[in-house]
Backbone as numpy.savetxt, mean C-alpha at the origin, in Angstrom:
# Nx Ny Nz CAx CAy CAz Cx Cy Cz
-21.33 13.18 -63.01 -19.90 13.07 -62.87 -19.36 14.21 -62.01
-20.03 15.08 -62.30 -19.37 16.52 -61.13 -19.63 16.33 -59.62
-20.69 15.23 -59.63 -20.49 15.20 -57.98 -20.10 14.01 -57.44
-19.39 13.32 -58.66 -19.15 12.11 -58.34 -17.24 12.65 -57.61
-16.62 13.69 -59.02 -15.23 14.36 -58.01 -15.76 15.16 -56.98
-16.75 15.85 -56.61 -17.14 16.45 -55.35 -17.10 15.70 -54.13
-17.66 14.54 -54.43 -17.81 13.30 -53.34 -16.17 13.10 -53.09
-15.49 12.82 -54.11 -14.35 12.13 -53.84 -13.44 13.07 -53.09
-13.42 13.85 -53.79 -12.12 15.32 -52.68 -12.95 15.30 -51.34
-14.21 15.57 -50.94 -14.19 15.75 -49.83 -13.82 14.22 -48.90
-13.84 12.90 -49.69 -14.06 11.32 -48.72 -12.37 11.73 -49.12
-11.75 11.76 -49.80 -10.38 12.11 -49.42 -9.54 12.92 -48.77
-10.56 14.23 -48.40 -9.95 14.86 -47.17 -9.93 14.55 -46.29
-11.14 13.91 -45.66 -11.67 13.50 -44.42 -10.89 12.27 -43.98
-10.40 11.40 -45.16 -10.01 9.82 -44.96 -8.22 10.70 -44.64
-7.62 12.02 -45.43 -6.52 12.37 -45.24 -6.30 13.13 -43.76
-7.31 13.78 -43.18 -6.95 14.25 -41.87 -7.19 12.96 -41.12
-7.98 12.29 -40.73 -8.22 11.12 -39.99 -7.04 10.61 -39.86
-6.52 10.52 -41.21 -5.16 9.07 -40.87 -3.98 9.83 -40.35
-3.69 11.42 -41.34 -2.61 11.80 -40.63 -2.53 12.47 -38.81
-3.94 12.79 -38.82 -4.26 12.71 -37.29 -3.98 11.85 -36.64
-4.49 10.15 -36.24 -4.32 9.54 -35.82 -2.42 9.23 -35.77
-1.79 9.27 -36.83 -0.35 8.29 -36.79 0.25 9.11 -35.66
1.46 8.54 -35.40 2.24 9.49 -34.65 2.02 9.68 -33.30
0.38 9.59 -32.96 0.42 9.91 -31.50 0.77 8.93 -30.57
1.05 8.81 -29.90 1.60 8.29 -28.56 1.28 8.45 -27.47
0.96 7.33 -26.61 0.77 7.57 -25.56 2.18 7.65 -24.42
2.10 8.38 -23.07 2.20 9.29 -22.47 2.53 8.02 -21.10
3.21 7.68 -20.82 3.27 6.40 -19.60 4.03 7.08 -18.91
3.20 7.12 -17.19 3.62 7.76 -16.37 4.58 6.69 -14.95
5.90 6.87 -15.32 6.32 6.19 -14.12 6.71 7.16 -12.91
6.09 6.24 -11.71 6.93 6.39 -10.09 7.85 6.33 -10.29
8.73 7.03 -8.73 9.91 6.44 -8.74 9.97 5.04 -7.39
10.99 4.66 -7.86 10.77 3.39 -6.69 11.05 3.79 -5.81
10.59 3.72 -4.35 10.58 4.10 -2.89 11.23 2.83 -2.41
12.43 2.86 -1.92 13.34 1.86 -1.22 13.10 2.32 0.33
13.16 1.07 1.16 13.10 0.96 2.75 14.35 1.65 3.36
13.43 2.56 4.02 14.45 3.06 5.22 14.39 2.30 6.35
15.20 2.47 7.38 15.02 1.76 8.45 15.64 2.88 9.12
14.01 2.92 10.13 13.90 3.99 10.95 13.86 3.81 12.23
13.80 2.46 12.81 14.13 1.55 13.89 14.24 0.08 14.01
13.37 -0.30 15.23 13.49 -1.80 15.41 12.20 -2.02 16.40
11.49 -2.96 15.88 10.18 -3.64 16.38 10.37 -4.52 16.67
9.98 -5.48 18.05 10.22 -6.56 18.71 8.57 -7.10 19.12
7.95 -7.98 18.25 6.87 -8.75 18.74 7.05 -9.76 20.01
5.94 -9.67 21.16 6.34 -10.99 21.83 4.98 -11.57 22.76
5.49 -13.13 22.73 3.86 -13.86 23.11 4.15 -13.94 24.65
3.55 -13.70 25.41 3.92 -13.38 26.99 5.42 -13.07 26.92
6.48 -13.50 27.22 7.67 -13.32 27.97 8.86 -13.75 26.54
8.00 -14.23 25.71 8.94 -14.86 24.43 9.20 -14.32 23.32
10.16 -13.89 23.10 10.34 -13.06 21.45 9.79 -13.96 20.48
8.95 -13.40 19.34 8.44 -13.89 18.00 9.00 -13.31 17.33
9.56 -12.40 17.25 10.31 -11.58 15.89 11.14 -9.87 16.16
12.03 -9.71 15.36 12.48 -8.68 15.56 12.73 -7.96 14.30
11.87 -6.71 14.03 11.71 -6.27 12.69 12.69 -5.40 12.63
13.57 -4.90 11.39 13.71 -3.10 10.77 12.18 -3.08 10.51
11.98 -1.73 10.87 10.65 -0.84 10.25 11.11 0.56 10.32
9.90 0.66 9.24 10.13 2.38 8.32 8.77 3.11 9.41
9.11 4.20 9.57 8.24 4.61 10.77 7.28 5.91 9.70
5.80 5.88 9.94 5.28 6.30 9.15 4.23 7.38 10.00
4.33 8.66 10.03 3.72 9.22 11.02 2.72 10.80 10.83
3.39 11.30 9.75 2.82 12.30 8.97 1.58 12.43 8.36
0.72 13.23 8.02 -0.44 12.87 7.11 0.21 12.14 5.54
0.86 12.55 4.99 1.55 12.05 3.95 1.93 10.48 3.82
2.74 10.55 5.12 3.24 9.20 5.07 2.64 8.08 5.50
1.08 8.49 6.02 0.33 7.29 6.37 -0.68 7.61 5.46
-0.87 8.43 4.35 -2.02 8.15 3.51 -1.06 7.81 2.37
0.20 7.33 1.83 0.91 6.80 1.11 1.28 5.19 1.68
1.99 5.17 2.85 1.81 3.73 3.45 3.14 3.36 2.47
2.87 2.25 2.18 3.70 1.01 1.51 3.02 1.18 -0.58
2.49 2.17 -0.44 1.99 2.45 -1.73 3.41 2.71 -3.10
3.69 2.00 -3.86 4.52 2.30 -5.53 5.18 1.11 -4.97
5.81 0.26 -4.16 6.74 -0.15 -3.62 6.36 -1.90 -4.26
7.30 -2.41 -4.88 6.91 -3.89 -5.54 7.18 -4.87 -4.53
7.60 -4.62 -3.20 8.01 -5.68 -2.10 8.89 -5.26 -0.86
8.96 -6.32 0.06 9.82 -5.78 1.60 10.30 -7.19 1.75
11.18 -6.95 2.43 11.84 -7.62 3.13 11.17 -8.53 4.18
11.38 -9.90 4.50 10.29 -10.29 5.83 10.74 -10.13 6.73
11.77 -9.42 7.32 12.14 -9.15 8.70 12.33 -7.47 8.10
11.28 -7.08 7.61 10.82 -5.29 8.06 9.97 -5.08 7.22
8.94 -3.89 8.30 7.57 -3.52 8.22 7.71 -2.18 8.57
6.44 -1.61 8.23 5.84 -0.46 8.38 5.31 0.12 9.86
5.88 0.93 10.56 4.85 0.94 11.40 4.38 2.50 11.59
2.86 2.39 11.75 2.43 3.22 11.63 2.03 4.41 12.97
2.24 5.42 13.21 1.96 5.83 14.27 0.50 6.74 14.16
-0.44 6.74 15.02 -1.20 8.36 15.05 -1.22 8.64 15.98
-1.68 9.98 15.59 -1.83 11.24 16.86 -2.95 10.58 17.96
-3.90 9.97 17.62 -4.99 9.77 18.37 -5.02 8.26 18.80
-6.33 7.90 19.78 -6.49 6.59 19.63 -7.88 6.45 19.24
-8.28 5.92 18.29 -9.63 5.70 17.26 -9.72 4.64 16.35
-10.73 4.31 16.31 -11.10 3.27 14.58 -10.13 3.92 13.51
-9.22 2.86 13.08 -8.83 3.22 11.41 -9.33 1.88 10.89
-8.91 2.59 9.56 -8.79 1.76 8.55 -7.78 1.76 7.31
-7.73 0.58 6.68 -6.49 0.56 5.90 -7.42 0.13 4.54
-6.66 0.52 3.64 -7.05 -0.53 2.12 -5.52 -0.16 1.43
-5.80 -0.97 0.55 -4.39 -1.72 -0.18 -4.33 -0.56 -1.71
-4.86 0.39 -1.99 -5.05 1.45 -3.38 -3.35 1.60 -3.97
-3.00 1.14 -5.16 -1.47 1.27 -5.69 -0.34 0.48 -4.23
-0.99 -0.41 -3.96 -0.27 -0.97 -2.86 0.10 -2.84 -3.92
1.21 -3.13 -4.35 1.63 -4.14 -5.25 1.76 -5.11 -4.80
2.25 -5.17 -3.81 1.57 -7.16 -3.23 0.90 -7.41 -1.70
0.57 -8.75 -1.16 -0.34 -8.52 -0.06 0.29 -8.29 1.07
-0.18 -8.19 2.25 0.00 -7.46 3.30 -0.76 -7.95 4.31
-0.21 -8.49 5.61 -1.10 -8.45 7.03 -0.62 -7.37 7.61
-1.60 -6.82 8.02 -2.45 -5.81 8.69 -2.22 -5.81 10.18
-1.46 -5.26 11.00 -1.60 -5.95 12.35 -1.82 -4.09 13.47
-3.28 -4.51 13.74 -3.65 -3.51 14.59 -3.35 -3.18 15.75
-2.58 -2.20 16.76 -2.31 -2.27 18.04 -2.30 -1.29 18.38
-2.44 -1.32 20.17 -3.59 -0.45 20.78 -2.59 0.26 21.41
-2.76 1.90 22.25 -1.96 2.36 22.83 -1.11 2.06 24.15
-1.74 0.44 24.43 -0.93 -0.05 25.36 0.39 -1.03 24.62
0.30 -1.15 23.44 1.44 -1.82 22.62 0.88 -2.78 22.58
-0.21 -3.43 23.03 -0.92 -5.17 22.79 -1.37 -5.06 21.17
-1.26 -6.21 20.91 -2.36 -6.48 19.36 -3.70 -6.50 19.65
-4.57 -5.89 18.86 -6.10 -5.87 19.18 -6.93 -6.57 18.04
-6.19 -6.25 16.79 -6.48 -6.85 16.19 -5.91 -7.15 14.80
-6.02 -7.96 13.79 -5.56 -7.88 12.54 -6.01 -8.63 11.75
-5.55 -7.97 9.99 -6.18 -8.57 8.68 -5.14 -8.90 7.92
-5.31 -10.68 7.61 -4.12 -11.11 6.86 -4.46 -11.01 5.58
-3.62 -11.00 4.81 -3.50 -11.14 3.42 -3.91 -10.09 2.91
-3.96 -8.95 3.08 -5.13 -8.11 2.35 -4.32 -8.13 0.85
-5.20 -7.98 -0.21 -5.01 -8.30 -1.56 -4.33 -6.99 -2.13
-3.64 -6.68 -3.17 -2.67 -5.98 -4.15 -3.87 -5.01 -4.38
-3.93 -3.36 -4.62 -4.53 -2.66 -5.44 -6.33 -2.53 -4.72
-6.96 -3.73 -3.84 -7.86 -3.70 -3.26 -8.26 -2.67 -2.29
-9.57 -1.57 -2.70 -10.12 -0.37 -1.98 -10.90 -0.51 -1.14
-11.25 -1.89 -0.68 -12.31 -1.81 0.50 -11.43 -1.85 1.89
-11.82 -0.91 2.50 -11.95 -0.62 3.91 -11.19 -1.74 4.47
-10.23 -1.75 5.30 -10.20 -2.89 6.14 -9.79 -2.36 7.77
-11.03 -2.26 8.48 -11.10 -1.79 9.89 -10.33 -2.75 11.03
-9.28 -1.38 11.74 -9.34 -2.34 12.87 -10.38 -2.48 13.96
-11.35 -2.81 13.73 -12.54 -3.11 14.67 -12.73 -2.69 15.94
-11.35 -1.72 16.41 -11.66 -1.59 17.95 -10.49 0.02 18.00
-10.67 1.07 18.78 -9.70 1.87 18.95 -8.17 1.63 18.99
-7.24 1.98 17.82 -6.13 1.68 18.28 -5.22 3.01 18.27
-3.94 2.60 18.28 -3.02 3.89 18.16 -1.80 3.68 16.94
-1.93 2.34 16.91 -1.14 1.66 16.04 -1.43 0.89 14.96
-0.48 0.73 13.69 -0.42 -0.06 12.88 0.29 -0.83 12.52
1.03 -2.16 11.81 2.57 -2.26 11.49 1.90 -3.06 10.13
2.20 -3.06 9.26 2.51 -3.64 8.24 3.27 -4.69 7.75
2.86 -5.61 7.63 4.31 -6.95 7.21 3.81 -7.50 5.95
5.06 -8.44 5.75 4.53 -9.18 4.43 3.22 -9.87 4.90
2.26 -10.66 3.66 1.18 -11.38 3.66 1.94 -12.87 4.43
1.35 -13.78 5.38 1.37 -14.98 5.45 1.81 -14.75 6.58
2.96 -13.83 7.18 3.83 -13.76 8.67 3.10 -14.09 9.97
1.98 -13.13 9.71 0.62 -13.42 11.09 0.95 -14.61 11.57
0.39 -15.57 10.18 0.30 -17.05 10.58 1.09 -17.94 11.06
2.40 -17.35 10.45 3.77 -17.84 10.21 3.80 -17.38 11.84
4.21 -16.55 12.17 4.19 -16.30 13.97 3.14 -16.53 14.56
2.69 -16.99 14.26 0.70 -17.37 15.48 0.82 -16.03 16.39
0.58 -15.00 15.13 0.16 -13.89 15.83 -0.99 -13.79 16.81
-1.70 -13.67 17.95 -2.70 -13.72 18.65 -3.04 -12.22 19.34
-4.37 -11.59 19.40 -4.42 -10.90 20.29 -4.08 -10.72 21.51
-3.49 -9.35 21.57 -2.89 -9.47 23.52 -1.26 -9.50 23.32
-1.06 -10.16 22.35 0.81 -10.18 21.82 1.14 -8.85 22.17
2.30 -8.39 22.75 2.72 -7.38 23.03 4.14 -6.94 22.32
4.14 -5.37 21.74 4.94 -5.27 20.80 6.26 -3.78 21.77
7.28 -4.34 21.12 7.55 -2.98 21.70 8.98 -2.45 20.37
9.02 -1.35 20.37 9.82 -0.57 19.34 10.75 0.64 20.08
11.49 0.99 18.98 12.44 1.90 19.01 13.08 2.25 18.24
12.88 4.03 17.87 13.14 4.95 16.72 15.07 4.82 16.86
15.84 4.62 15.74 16.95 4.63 15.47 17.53 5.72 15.63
């Protein structure tokens, strides 16, 4: 019988820190804040001599602002995109990491032509998506637009900071 209350005080301490440990805690939910579109100019796509579109775009040019991109942001507008500038002309690449819905991808070269692009890229998706050839440029639009404009290589884009 003496170690039968020995047993019990200690399975009742153990069962008493456990539970009052566990109650109470809470988890800790970390929100963004929402990043709303600036409009930092105006982008004009065109197929030889013919306008296809005329965007607002948020101009993205910093190390910051092109390794953030379109990242916390739940949606855009379809007449405005991202466009991306760099210092150089080289292979990039893009992936979609905390990026919330899809996105074509539209690659262009330091002569302002399209060289190349990736439609749809998927929500939150980390693989690589190369523009396959040296560019200088990027622009960002909603998913489906490419198609929606029969975007084609060689399309020539031209812009201007507000």
């Amino acid at each position: 019988m003496k170690y039968f209350f020995k047993y019990c005080t200690i399975f009742l301490s153990v069962f008493f820190i456990v539970f009052t440990s566990c109650k109470g805690e809470k988890k800790t939910e970390i929100k963004t804040e929402t990043i709303d579109f600036t409009k930092e100019g105006e982008l004009s796509i065109f197929k030889k001599d013919s306008l296809l579109v005329n965007l607002d775009i948020e101009i993205a040019e910093t190390d910051y602002e092109t390794e953030t991109g379109l990242m916390y942001r739940s949606s855009m507008e379809e007449k405005q995109g991202m466009l991306f500038i760099f210092p150089d002309v080289a292979m990039h690449s893009f992936y979609m990491k905390n990026t919330e819905f899809p996105l074509d991808i539209v690659f262009i070269d330091e002569n302002l032509k399209i060289a190349s692009f990736q439609e749809n890229a998927q929500p939150y998706n980390e693989t690589g998506l190369s523009s396959q050839v040296p560019i200088k440029y990027v622009l960002e639009v909603n998913a489906g637009l490419a198609e929606k404009w029969l975007l084609e290589v060689k399309d020539s884009v031209i812009f201007t900071r507000k």
